[in-house]
VOFI-602143 format. One record per residue (C-alpha): y, z negated, x. Coordinates in pm, whole numbers, plus 50000, padded with zeros to 5 digits. Example, Ala and Ser with C-alpha at 12.3 -4.5 7.8 and 13.67 -1.06 7.14 Angstrom:
# residues 2
495504922051230498944928651367
***
This chain:
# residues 394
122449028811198124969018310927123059014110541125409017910268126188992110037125079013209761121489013209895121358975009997122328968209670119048979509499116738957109549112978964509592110378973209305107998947009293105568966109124105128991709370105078961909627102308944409428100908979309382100668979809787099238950309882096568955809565095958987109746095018974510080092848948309924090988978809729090448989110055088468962010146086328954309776085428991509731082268983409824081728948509666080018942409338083988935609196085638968609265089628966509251090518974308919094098985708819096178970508523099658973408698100599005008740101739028708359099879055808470098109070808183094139073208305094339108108060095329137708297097459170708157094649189007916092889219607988095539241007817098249231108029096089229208330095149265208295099089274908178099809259008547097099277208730098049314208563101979311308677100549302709048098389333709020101169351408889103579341809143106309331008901107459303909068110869310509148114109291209057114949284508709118219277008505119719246108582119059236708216114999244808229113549269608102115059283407762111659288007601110819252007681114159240207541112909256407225109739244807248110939205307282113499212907011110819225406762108549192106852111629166306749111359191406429107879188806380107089157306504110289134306385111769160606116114649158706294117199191506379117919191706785119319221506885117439234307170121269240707323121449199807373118489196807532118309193807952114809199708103115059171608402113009164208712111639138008520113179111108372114159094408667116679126408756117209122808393118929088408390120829097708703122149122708608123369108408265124799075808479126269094208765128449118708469129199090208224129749061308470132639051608705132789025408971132788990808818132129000908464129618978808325126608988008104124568963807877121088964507866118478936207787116308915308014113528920008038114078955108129112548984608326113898977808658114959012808776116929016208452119578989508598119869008508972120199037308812123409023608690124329005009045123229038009215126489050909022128189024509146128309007608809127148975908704123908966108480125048935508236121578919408186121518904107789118688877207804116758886307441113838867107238110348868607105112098864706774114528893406890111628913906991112938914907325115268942307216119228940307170120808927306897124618942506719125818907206769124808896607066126518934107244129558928607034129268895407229128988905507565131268938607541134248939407761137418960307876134508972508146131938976307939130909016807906128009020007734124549000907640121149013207762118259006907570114699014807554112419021307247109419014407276110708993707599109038987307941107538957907971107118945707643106008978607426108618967707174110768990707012114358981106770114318983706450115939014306300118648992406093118958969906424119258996606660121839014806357124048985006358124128986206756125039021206725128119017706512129868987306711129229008707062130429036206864133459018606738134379003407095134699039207234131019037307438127849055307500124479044707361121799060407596118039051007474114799054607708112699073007479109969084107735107069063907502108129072207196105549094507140103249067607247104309043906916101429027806663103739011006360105329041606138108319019106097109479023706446108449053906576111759073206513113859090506753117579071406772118809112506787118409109406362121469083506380124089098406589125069132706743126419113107002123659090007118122119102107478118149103607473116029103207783112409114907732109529131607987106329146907989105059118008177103549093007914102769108307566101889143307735100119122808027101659144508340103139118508543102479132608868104449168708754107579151408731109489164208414110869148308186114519160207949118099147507800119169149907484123059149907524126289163307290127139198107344129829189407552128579170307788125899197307928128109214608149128749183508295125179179808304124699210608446126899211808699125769180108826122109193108833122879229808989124219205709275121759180709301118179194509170118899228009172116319229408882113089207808779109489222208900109809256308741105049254408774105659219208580107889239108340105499268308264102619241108226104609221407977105079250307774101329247007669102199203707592103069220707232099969244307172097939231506870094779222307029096869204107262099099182907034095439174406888094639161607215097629139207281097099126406895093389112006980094499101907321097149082007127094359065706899093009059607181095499038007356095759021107028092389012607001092498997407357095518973707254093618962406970090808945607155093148935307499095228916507311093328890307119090638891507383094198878707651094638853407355091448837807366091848837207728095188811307683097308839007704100538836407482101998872307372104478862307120104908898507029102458930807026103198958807176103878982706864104109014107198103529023807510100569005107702101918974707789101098939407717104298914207794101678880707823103508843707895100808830908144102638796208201100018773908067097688790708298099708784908564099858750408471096098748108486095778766008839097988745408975100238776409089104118778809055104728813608863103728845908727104338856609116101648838509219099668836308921099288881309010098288875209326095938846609237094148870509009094098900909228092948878809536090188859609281089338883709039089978918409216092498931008914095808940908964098538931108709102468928408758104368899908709107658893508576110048893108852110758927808852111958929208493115158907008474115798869208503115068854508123111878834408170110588864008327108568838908583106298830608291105008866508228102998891308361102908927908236099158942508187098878979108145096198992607937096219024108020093369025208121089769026307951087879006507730085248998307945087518985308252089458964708006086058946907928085298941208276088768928508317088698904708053085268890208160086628888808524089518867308433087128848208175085008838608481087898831308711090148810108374086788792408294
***
């Protein structure tokens, strides 16, 4: 059977390898006094609240569960339009907005209307993987920008004026990013803005955790800069329903018919049961909910990461979102005797029954130093985990 190029050209994701073989081991601990614990996988531990459980359960019972517009569900449209208003003070018309399945469909959908074969996009390493084969899926090609600790892993102005070309499309960027939790500064990610802008390309900006941000300085929405910036958000993180898969664009007016064309054809429409539930995301008692679940995470980073430090863990920069910690673990290595964050994972799933994800995954720039923990997860199991790897580090 003849495999495209397209599809030998993306290359695996290691997490979900890692994520396997973690699995399988699981299998075999469940039992032992050191269950497997998980610290790989961003999987909020919080599940959809009772509110939009029971807005879920009521459309099953009522049987509405037919096909919806394209677009989503207008009422949902309005709903996520009034929460950018609410929540960021910011005026998105509901007509802008494209309810997705997920942000994964999301991102496709925006690279397979805005990108042709060969056109490049920028985007900085370390990265989310899937946001670069998103790109090659459209036959385009992801232009990894090695960034910095002092950079905050994130794109600079000068350094995209830099590496733009007669190819180049657009940049894709993510705030706060995947791995690091990182987001760019509002005057940094401004003055990227305005030179894309001025070379005629797209900014699109992975926004799924920015609801998910701890530092008031960064958790803004890039939609306040430009009309024409492309957002990509979901109901996956902040509103902790990863499993419904939904998610939404923000796009210009007159690219949703594109959009929509494009989606008729290939999704017909998002879960119209995930659609219904996420109308109850935006209830009171429910925005309450994701507000102390967002405390919580908070509270979670703020004893992981100095308890990773006093393990010899370097983080040169905390996480100011999402639930990652982006930890250099090449002094460890050193001490273990062990080549790279590759084996430094296994090491300490094999040794101390914790799953983590290393580097590899996330781009080329000294990415075999780090590992990515995830701490979404609870208080308690990060304690275990740090005095796991405390026993194993010595």
């Amino acid at each position: 059977m003849q495999i495209s190029r397209r599809a030998e050209a993306i290359e695996p994701f290691y997490v979900m390898e890692v994520a396997k073989a973690a699995s399988t081991l699981a299998q075999e601990v469940a039992h032992s006094d050191q269950p497997m614990i998980f610290l790989n996988i961003g999987e909020p531990d919080f599940t959809a609240p009772p509110l939009v459980q029971e807005a879920a359960q009521r459309c099953i019972s009522a049987g509405s569960t037919q096909y919806t517009q394209a677009l989503g569900l207008p009422a949902l449209r309005e709903h996520i339009s009034q929460w950018y208003r609410s929540r960021f003070g910011l005026e998105v018309p509901a007509s802008r907005i494209v309810v997705t399945a997920g942000a994964s469909a999301a991102l496709q959908l925006a690279c397979l209307a805005l990108f042709n074969p060969g056109d490049e996009v920028l985007m900085p390493d370390p990265s989310y993987p899937c946001n670069r084969h998103f790109v090659s899926a459209a036959e385009g090609k992801a232009v990894l920008i090695p960034t910095t600790a002092a950079e905050r892993y994130q794109l600079s102005a000068e350094k995209v004026a830099a590496a733009w070309s007669d190819k180049t499309r657009a940049v894709l960027l993510a705030s706060p990013s995947n791995p690091t939790g990182t987001s760019i500064h509002p005057d940094a990610l401004r003055q990227i803005i305005d030179v894309v802008r001025s070379r005629g390309g797209v900014t699109l900006i992975d926004e799924i955790y920015l609801g998910l941000s701890y530092d008031e300085t960064f958790g803004h929405s890039a939609l306040g800069l430009d009309d024409n910036v492309i957002s990509v958000n979901s109901f996956s993180k902040y509103f902790n329903m990863t499993g419904w898969r939904l998610g939404w664009l923000v796009v210009p007016e007159a690219l949703v018919p594109v959009i929509e064309r494009m989606a008729q054809n290939l999704f017909i429409c998002p879960s119209t049961v995930s659609q219904y539930a996420a109308l109850a995301c935006f209830e009171p008692a429910s925005l309450a909910e994701y507000e102390r679940r967002r405390a919580e995470f908070k509270a979670r980073r703020d004893y992981f990461v100095p308890a990773l430090r006093e393990l010899g863990f370097d983080i040169p920069v905390e996480a100011d979102g999402a639930f990652y910690v982006w930890a250099d673990c090449s002094k460890l290595c050193q001490k273990l005797g062990i080549k790279d964050s590759w084996d430094f994972a296994f090491e300490v799933m094999h040794r101390a029954h914790l799953a983590i994800t290393p580097g590899r995954d996330f781009g080329t720039a000294e990415t075999a130093n780090f590992v990515r923990f995830s701490f979404a997860n609870s208080l308690e199991q990060l304690q275990t985990s740090v005095a796991r790897l405390r026993a194993m580090l010595g």
